[in-house]
C-alpha positions in Angstrom: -24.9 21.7 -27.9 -27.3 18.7 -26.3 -28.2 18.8 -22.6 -26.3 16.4 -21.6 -23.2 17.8 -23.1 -24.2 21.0 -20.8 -25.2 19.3 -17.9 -21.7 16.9 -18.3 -19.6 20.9 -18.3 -21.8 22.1 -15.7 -20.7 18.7 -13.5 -17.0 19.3 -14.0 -16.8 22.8 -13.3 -18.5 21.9 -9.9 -15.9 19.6 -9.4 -13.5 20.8 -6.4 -11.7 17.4 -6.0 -8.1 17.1 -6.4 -8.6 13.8 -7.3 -11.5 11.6 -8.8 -13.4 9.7 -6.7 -14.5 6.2 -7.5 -17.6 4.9 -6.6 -17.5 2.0 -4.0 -18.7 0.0 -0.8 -16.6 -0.9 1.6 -16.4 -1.5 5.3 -14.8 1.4 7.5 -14.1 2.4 11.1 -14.6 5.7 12.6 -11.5 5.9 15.6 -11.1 8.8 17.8 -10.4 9.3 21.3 -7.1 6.8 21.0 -9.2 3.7 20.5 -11.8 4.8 23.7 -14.6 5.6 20.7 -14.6 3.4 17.2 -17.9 2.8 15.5 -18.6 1.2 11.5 -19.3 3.3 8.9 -19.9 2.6 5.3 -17.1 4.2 2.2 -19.2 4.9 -0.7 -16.6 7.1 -3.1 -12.8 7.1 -2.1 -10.3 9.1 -3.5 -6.3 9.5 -2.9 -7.0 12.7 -1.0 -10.4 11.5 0.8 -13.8 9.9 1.1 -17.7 9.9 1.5 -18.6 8.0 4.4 -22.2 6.9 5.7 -22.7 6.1 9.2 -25.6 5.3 11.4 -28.4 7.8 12.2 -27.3 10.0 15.0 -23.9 9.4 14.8 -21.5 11.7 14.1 -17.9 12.0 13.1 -15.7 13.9 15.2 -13.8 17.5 13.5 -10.3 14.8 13.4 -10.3 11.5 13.6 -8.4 8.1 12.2 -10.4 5.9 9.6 -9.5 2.3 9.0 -10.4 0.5 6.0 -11.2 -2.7 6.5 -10.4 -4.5 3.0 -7.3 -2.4 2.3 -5.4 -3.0 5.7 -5.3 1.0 5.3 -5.5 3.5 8.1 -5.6 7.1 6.9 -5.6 10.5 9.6 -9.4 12.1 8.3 -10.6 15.4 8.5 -14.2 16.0 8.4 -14.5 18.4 5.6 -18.8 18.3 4.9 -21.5 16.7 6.4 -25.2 16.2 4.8 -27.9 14.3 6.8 -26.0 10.7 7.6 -23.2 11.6 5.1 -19.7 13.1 5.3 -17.5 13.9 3.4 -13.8 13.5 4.7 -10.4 14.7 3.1 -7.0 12.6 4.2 -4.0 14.1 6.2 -2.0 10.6 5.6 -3.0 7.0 4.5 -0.7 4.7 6.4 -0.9 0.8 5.7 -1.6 -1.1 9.2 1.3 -3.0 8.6 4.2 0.3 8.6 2.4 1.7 12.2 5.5 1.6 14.3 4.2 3.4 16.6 3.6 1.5 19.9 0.5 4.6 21.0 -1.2 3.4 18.0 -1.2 -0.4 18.5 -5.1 -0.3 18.6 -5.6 0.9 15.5 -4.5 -2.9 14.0 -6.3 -4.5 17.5 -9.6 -2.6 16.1 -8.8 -4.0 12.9 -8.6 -7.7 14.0 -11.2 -7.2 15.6 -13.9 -6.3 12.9 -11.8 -8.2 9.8 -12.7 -11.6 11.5 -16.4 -11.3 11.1 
């Protein structure tokens, strides 16, 4: 058997996803707080279940927290799940579209939206 069959194995076995995650770049928003705290952040793998997000040095996800992606029109309830250096890994409680938020105590989350889509 070659090495890279072995190394290939070796990768999958590692795997704990539920779901594969696909390899990406696309514009987020960290919200907490109910809209008092919101700050950009970078999605670079995404998944049905969750994500790797990249955000500024020195800045930190909170344990909970709402993430808004910005091309999707998608806000999802995130859970912090890992963190390494300015990386985190996040797993998804729900993945709402901005459009079905009914929800008056969650107007912001579209307002934060607006706000960044129009750049």
């Amino acid at each position: 058997m070659s090495d890279l069959i072995r190394a290939t194995e070796a990768q999958l076995l590692r795997e704990r996803r539920p779901h594969q995650r696909r390899r990406m770049l696309l514009g987020g928003i960290v919200v907490f707080g109910g809209g008092a705290c919101a700050y950009d952040c970078s999605i670079r793998n995404l998944s049905e279940s969750g994500a790797k997000l990249v955000c500024a040095k020195g800045v930190h996800p909170p344990p909970c927290f709402h993430l808004i992606m910005i091309r999707d029109r998608m806000v999802c309830e995130a859970k912090l799940a890992w963190s390494k250096g300015d990386a985190y890994g996040v797993t998804f409680k729900t993945r709402t579209p901005l459009s079905e938020i009914t929800d008056p105590a969650l107007g912001y989350l579209s307002q934060l939206w607006l706000s960044r889509a129009n750049r």
